[in-house]
LUMVO-99782 format. One record per residue (C-alpha): x, y, z; residue in one letter. Coordinates in steps of 0.001 Angstrom, whole numbers, padded with zeros to 6 digits, always signed. Layout:
XYZa...
This chain:
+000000+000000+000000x+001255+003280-000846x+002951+004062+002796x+000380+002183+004593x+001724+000012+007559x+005687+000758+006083x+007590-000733+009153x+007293-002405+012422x+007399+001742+014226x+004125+002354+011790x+002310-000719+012563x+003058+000426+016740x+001848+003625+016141x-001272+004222+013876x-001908+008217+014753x+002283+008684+013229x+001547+006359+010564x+001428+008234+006858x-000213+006701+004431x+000020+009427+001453x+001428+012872+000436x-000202+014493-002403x+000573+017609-003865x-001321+019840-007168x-002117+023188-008126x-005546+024399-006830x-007828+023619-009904x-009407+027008-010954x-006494+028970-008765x-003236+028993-010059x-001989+031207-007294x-002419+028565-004655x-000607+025196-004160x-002380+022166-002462x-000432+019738-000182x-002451+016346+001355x-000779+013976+003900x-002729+011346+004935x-002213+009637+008275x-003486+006075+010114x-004947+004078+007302x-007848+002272+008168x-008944+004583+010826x-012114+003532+012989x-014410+006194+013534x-012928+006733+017036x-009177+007550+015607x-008166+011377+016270x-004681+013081+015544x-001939+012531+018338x-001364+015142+020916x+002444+013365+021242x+002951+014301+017385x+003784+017257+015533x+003009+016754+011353x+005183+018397+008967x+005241+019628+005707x+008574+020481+003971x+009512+022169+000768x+012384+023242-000890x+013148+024857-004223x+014569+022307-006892x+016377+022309-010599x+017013+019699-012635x+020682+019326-012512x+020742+016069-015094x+019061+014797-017515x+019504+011311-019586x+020430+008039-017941x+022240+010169-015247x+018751+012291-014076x+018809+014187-010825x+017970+016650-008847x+019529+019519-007479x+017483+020859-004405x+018317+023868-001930x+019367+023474+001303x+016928+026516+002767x+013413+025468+003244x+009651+026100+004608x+007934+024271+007218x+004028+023984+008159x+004279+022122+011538x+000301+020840+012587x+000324+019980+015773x-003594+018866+018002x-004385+019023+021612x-006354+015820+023549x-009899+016091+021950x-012357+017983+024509x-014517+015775+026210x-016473+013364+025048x-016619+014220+020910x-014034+012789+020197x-014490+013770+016411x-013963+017419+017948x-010325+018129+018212x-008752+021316+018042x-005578+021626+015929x-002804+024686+015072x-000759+025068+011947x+002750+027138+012501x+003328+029075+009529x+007093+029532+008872x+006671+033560+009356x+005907+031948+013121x+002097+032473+012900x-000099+030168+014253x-003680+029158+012363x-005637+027117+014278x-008629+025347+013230x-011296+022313+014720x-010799+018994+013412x-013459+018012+010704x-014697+021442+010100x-014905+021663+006352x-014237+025415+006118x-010820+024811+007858x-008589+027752+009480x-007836+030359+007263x-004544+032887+007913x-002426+034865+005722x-001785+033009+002731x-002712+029614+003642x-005799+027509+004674x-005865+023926+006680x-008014+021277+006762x-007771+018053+009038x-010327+015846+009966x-011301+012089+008837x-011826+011240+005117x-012391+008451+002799x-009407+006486+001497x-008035+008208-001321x-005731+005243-002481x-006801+002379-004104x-005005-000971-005010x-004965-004502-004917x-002464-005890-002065x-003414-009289-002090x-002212-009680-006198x+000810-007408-005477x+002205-010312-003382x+001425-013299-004953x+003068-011357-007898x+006179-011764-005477x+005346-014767-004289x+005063-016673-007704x+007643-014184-009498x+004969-013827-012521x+002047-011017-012949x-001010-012592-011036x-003222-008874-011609x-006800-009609-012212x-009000-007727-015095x-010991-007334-012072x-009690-006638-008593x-010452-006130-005415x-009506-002988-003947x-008187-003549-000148x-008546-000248+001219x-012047-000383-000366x-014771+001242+002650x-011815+002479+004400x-010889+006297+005846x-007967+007908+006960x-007045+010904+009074x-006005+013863+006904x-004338+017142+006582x-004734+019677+004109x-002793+022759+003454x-004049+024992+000695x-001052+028061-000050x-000114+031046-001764x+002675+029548-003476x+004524+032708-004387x+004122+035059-000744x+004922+031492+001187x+007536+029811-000955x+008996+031987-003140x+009234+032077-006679x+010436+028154-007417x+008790+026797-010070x+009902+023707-008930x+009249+022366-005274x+010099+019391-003752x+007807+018048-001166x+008140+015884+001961x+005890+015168+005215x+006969+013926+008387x+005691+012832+011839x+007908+013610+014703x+007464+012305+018176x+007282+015848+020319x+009925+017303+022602x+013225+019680+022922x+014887+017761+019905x+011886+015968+017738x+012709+012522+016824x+011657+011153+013471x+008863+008976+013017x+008409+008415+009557x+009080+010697+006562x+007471+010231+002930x+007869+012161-000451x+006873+009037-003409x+004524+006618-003329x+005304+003430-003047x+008678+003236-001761x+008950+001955+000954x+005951-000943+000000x+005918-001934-003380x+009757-000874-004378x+011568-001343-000993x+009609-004195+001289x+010248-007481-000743x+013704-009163+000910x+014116-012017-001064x+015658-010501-004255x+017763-008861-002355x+021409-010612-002129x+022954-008585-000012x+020376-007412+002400x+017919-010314+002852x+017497-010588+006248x+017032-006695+006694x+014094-005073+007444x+015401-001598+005975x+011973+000526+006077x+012283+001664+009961x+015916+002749+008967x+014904+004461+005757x+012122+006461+007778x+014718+007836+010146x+016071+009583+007638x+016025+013383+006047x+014311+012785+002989x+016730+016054+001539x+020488+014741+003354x+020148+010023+003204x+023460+009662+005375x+025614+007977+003536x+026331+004870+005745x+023104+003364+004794x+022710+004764+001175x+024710+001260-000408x+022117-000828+001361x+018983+001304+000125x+020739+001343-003352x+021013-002614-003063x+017369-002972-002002x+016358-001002-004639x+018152-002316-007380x+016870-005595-006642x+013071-004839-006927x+013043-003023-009397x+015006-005386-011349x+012337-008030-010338x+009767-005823-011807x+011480-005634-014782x+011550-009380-015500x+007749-010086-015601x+007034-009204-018944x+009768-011100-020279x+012149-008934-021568x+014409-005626-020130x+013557-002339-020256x+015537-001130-017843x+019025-002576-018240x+021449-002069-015207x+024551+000136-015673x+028131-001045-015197x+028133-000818-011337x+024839-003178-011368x+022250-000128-010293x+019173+000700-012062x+018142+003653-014178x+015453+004613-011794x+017551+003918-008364x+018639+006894-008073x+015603+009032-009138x+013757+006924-006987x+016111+007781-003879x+015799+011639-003718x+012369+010796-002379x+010171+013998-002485x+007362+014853-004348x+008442+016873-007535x+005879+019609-009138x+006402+022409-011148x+004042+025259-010088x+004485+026981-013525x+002908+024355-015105x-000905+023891-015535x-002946+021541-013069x-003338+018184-014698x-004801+014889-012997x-002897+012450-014483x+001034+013785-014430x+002798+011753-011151x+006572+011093-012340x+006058+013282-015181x+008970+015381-015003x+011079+012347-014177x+010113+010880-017421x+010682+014008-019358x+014308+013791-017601x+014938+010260-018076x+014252+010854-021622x+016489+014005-022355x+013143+016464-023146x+011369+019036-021436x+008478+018627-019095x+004841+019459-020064x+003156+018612-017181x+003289+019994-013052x+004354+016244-011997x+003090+016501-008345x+000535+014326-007480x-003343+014548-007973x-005888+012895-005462x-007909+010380-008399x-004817+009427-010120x-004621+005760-010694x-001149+005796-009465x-000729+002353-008826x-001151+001667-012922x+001585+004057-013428x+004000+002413-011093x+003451-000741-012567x+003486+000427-016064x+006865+002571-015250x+008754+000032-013354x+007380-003257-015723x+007907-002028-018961x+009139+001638-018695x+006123+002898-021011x+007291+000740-023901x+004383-001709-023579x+000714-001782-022548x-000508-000016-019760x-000702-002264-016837x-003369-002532-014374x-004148-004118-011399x-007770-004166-012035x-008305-001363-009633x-009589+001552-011170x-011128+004191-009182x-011135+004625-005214x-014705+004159-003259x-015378+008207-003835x-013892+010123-005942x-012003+013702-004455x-013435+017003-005098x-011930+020283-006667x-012702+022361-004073x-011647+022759-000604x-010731+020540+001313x-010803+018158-001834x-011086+014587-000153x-014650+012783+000100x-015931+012430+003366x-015382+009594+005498x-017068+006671+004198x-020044+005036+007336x-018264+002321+009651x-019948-000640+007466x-019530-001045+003890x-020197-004211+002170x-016960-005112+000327x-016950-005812-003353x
């Protein structure tokens, strides 16, 4: 699942638990930027935001530095924070939490959980309450793909997270007063466990990183018996120390090179020192959109693409709520766009987001027959 459950820390501690960043131009507003993070997947209708926990969004201005087989990044060390931090929920409601966003000028917004209008301050506007699941996929065919090393998607799947909400935050921002002038950000959120020096919970910038591209051991040959994702989390998404980078770079390689094999043939052929094209791409993990571009709803990995390739980007990249990401992963990392699209026979979530504030459905009812 995208970042659902992504260590044995995540599975301990459901309110810290991200699940999803996504990040895309207001539709209708060019001025304003939207940022999602999406926290304890598979929340009950009792789950609130942690008063132990302070959320974080990060950004930081970004070039492309390389393009071609060689494709990076080159990313600023200054940056802006939004820390969201909740207090216990007041008496009995639990649904009735009160919440405060920081603003990096050092203002604070503060808002009521699951009030739709959110908190409004200068330049920004924040949302958190409960929501239905944006994400939708098909773990159960994802493993057995692992399992049996050969494609076992379904023309028609069954979506796991399918009934299910999550606790989310949304930040809606003047790009340009808060930001500064980019166009290109790249995004991260964070939990941090509270105190005089915050400690790391779990960071996340792509989908699917830590799951789908990072979780399988047995390919690995040099790392098998390692469960790497706790250690990965730890890190800064912006500076990967680099005692640990050669075992993330082994992990990776691996996976992705299993992905490669199950149609058969290599679209991704490994370079002299045995890493993959996308290893490295794939390891300055933040969320990548260019603000100058025009809000699409399908462009995740866009400007990636446009780099891997040696052209310029069309699209924002970024990361839109309905985007069947999933099928783009798949398609990217099985036959690098030179083939079919593939699915996994899950095409749409159980409601579709909005275009207006604050974007994500409501929470779905506690019971809903699965399909």
């Amino acid at each position: 699942m995208s970042d659902h459950f992504s260590g044995p820390r995540a599975l301990a501690d459901p309110a810290a638990d991200l699940t999803d960043l996504y990040a895309f131009r207001a539709p209708g507003n060019p001025e304003r930027l939207v940022v999602v993070m999406d926290i304890f997947g598979k929340a009950g209708s009792g789950a609130v935001f942690s008063d132990a926990v302070i959320y974080r969004f990060r950004f930081r201005r970004a070039r492309i530095a390389a393009t071609g087989p060689g494709a990076a990044f080159e990313v600023d060390p200054d940056e802006v924070r939004f820390d969201i931090t909740f207090e216990v929920p007041s008496g009995d409601n639990t649904a009735l939490q009160r919440g405060h966003c920081r603003t990096p000028a050092g203002a604070t917004v503060s808002f009521s959980s699951n009030d739709e209008c959110g908190g409004t301050g200068r330049g920004v506007r924040v949302f958190a309450g409960q929501r239905s699941e944006p994400f939708f996929l098909d773990v159960h065919t994802i493993l057995e793909s692992a399992e049996k090393r050969q494609l076992a998607f379904k023309k028609i799947g069954s979506d796991t997270l399918y009934g299910t909400n999550v606790l989310s935050i949304v930040l809606e921002l003047e790009w340009a007063e808060l930001l500064g002038d980019g166009p290109i950000f790249a995004i991260v959120c964070e939990t941090l466990r509270k105190g005089p020096q915050p400690v790391r919970i779990e960071r996340l910038g792509r989908p699917e990183i830590k799951n789908v591209s990072m979780s399988f051991k047995t390919f690995d040959q040099v790392n098998r018996d390692l469960e790497i994702r706790d250690l990965y989390n730890s890190e800064d998404a912006f500076a990967l120390l680099p005692d640990y980078v050669s075992a993330y770079r082994a992990r990776l390689n691996a996976n992705l090179s299993f992905w490669d094999s199950l149609d058969g043939k290599t679209d991704w052929p490994l370079d002299e020192g045995g890493n993959h094209p996308l290893t490295r791409l794939l390891l300055a993990d933040f969320l990548v959109i260019d603000i100058s571009k025009p809000f699409q709803e399908t462009s995740y990995f866009d400007i990636e693409r446009a780099m891997l390739a040696g052209r310029p980007h069309s699209s924002p990249g970024g990361r839109w709520l309905n985007e069947d990401v999933m099928d783009s992963i798949f398609t990217l990392y099985i036959n690098g766009g030179n083939g079919p699209r593939i699915s996994d026979g899950i095409d749409a979530p159980i409601a579709w987001s909005a275009k207006v504030f604050p974007y994500l459905a409501p929470p779905n009812p506690p019971k809903v027959a699965a399909r």
